[in-house]
C-alpha positions in Angstrom: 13.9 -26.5 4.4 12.2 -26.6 8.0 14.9 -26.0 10.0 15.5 -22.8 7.5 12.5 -21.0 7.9 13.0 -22.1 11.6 15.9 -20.5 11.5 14.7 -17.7 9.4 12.5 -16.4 12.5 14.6 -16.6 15.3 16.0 -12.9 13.9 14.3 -10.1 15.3 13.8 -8.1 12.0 12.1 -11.0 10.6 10.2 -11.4 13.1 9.5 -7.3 12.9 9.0 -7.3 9.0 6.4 -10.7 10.0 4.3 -8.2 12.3 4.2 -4.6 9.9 3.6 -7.1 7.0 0.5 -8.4 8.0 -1.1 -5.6 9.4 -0.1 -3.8 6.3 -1.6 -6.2 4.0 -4.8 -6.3 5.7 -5.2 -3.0 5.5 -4.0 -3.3 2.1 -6.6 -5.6 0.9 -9.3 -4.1 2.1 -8.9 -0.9 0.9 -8.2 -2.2 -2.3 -11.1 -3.4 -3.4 -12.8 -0.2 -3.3 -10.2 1.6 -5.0 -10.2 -1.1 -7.6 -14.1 -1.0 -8.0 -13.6 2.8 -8.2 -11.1 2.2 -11.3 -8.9 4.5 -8.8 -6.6 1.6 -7.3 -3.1 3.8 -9.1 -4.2 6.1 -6.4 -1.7 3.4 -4.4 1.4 4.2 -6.7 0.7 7.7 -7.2 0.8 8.4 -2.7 4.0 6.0 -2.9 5.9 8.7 -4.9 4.9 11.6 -2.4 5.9 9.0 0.0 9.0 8.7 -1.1 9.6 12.7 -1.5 8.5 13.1 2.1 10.8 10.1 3.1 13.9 12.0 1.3 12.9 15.0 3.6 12.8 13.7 6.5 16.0 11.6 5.4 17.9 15.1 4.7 16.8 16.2 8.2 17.3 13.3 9.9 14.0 13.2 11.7 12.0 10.1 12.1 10.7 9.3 9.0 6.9 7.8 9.3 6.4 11.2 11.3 7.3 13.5 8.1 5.7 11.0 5.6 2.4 10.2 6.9 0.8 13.7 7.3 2.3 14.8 3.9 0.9 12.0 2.4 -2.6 12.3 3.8 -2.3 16.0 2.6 -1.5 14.6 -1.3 -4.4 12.4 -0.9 -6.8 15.0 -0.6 -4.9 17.4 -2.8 -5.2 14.4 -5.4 -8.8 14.3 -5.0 -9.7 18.0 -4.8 -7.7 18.4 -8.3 -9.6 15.1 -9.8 -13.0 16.5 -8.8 -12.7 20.0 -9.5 -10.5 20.8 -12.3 -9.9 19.4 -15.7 -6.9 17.0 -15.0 -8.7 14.0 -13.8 -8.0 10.6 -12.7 -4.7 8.8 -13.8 -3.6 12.3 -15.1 -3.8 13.6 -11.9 -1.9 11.1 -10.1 0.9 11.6 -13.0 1.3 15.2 -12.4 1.4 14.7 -8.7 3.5 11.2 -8.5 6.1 12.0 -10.9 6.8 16.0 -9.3 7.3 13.8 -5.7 9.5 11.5 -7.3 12.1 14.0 -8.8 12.0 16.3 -6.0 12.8 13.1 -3.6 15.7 11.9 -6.2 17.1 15.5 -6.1 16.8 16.0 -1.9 18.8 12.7 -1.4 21.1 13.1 -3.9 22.3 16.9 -2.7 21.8 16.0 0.6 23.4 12.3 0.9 24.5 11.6 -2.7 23.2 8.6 -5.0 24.0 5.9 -2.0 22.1 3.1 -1.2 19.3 4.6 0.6 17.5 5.8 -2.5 17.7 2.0 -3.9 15.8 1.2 0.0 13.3 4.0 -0.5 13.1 3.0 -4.0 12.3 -1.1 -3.8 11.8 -1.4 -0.3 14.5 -2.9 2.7 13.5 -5.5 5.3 16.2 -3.8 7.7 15.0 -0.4 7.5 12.1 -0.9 10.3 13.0 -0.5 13.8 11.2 -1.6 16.9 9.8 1.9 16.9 8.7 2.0 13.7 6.9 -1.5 14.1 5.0 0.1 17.4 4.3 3.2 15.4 2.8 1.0 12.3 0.9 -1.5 14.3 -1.1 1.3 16.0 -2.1 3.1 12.9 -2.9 -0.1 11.1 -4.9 -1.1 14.0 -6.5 2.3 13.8 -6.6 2.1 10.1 -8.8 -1.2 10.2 -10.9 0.0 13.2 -11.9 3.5 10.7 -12.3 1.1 8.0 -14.9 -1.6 10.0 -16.4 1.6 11.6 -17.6 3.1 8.1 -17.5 -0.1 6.3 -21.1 0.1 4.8 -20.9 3.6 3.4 -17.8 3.1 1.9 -19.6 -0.1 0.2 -22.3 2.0 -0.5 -20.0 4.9 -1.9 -17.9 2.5 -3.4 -20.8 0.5 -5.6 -23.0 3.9 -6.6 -22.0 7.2 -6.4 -25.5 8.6 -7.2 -27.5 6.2 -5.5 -24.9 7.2 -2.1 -25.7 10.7 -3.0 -29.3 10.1 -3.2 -29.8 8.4 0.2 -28.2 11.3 2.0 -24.5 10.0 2.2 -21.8 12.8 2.3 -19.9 11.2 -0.9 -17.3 13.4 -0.1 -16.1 12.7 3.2 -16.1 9.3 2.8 -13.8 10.0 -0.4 -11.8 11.3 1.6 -11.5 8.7 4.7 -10.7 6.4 2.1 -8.1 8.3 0.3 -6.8 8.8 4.0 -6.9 5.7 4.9 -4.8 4.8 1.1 -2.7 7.4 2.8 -1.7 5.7 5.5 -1.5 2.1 4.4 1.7 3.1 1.6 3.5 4.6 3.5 3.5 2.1 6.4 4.3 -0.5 3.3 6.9 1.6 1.4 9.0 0.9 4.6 9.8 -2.4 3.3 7.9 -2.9 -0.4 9.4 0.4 -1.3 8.2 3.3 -3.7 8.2 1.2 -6.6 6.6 -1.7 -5.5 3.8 -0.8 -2.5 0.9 0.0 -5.3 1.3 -3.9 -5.8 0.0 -5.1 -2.4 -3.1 -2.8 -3.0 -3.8 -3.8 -6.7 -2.9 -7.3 -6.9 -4.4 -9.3 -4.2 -7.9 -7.7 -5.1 -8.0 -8.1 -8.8 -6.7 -12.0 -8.1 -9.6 -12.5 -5.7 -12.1 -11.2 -8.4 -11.3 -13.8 -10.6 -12.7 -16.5 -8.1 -15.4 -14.7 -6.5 -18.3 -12.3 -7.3 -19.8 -10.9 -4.2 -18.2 -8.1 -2.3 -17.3 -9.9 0.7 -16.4 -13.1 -0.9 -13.4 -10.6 -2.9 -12.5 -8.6 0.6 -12.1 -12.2 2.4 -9.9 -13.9 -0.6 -7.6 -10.4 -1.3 -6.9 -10.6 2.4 -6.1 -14.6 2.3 -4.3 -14.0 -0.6 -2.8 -11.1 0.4 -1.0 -12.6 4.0 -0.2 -15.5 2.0 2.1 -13.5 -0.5 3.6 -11.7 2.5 5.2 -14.6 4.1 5.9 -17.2 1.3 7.5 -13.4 -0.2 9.6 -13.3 2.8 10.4 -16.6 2.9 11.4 -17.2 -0.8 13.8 -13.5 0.1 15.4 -15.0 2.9 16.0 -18.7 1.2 17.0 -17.4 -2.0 18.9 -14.3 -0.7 16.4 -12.2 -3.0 15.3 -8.7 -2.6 11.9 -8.8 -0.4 9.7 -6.4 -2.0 10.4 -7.7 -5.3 9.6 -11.7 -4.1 6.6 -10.5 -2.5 5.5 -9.0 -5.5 6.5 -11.8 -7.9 4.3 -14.1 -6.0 1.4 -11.5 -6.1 1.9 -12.2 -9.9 2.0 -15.9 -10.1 -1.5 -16.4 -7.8 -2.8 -13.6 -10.1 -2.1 -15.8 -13.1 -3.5 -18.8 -11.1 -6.5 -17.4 -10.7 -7.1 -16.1 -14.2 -6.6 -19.5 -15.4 -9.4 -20.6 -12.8 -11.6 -17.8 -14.1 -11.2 -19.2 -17.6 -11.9 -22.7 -16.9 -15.0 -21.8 -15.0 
């Protein structure tokens, strides 16, 4: 078993999936526990659907695709918010109306433009091939600069994140923070989707969080397990997909599940 995980990183694309993976899940974990505070954490699946319409558009015009995605993306995250906020579709309606319009107009670009092929099932669930060394420079930087944004505003997003009013109250622009963290979501997905996929990305940003909320109670003591927890179901996850030959979204995500279930039977016991 050794000398096959041993084995398992001496290929370069392992060894690339490794380095976007962890990035991605730190960033993933800590922006998830104020979405999931915020009782907003679909916010995740609902950018992973325009993600994967942007990813069909720059697929059809064969441009680089994290160039296309990520400024789309960002765009849907605030058009998300601005239609929650101000209108009368709010919440998980408004991620519905926006998520499942990106989906169908992604399924229709790839399908006129490339036919159903197997790039809609990698867009779809995710594909541990699809980054290249570019793409690894291009998400290392803006998970690095997604972290640094993060740590930066770190105590107004608690405070936003904890009490709206109170925020409010104290002079914080609400708001914009909103929207750095919604940018921020933005970001993180679709530097996931790359290899969780459309499907399946929503699950690195919900899972590790709600898991470390069983077994702690304090908003640091949650951030530091989701992120332990997190990293941890990144590379057992790649490790079970290279062993057992299993898709590596789906085995990251299955993991996700089974610490979930772990910690809920701590919670109960306690």
């Amino acid at each position: 078993m050794f000398d096959l995980i041993l084995e398992m990183f001496s290929y370069s694309f392992i060894i690339r999936a490794v380095i976007v993976g962890i990035m991605v899940s730190l960033c993933s974990a800590l922006l998830g526990v104020p979405l999931v505070l915020k009782r907003y954490s679909m916010i995740g699946d609902g950018l992973s659907h325009v993600g994967f319409g942007a990813l069909a558009v720059a697929s059809a015009m064969n441009t680089a695709p994290l160039k296309i995605a990520i400024p789309i993306v960002v765009l849907a995250a605030f058009l998300l918010l601005r239609i929650s906020n101000n209108s009368k579709i709010k919440g998980d309606s408004a991620i519905a109306v926006i998520s499942t319009g990106s989906l169908a107009i992604g399924v229709i670009i790839l399908s006129v433009s490339k036919g159903m092929n197997t790039d809609i099932y990698n867009y779809l669930f995710g594909s541990i091939l699809a980054m290249s060394t570019e793409d690894v420079l291009l998400s290392v930087i803006l998970s690095l600069v997604v972290l640094l944004i993060f740590i930066l505003f770190y105590h107004r997003i608690f405070s936003v994140t904890l009490d709206e009013t109170f925020a409010k109250a104290t002079g914080i622009k609400v708001n914009v923070y909103n929207m750095i963290l919604a940018a921020l979501t933005a970001v993180t997905v679709v530097l996931g989707m790359r290899m969780m996929g459309a499907m399946l990305i929503s699950a690195l940003i919900i899972f590790p969080d709600v898991s470390s909320m069983n077994i702690s109670y304090t908003y640091k003591g949650v951030t530091f397990f989701a992120i332990i927890i997190s990293i941890f179901s990144l590379i057992s996850g790649i490790c079970v997909s290279y062993i057992f030959s299993l898709p590596t979204g789906a085995s990251i995500v299955t993991i996700n599940l089974l610490i979930y279930i772990v910690c809920s039977m701590i919670k109960r016991r306690n």
